[in-house]
N, C-alpha and C positions, 0 to 999 in steps of 0.2 A: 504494500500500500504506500510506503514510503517513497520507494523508490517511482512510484506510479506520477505522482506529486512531483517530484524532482524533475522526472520527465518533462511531466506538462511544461512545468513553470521553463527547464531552460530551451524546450522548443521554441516558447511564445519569444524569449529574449532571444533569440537566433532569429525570429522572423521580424521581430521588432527592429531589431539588428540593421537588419534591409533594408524595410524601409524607409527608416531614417536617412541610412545613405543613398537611397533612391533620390528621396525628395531633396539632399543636402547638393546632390550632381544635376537635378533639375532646375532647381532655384541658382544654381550657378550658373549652369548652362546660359537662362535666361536672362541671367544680371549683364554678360558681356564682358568685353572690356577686357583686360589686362588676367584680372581675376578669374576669368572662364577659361582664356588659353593656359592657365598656370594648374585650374585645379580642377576642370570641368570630367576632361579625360581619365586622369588616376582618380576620380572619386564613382566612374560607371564604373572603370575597372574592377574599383575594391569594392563594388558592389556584384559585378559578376563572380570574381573571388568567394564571397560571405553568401551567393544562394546557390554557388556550388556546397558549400560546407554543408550549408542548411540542411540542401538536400540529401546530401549523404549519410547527417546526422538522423535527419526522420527517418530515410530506409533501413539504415541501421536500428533504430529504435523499433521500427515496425514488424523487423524480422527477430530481433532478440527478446522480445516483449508482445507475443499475438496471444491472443485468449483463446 
């Protein structure tokens, strides 16, 4: 039960994860300017990075943990 908990909670922080950097590389994107070319690209990147993890981490979780 414990570890069932544990699960949930660090999946949701792994997709939260994401998001945030999703929206942190869109709102850059969008800003322009000097600031876009310096951080727009490495923040999709370490965003395609973090929903590789993600996913890896739920199919792991999915197969070591099925009722």
């Amino acid at each position: 039960m414990f570890s069932a908990i544990l699960i949930k909670i660090f999946s949701i922080i792994l997709l939260i994860a994401v998001g945030i950097v999703l929206i942190l590389g869109i709102g850059t994107l969008f800003k322009g300017g000097e600031t876009s070319k310096k951080y727009s690209n490495k923040l999709m990147q370490l965003r395609v990075l973090l929903q590789f993890i993600a996913i890896i981490v739920l199919v792991t979780f999915a197969y070591f943990f099925k009722n």
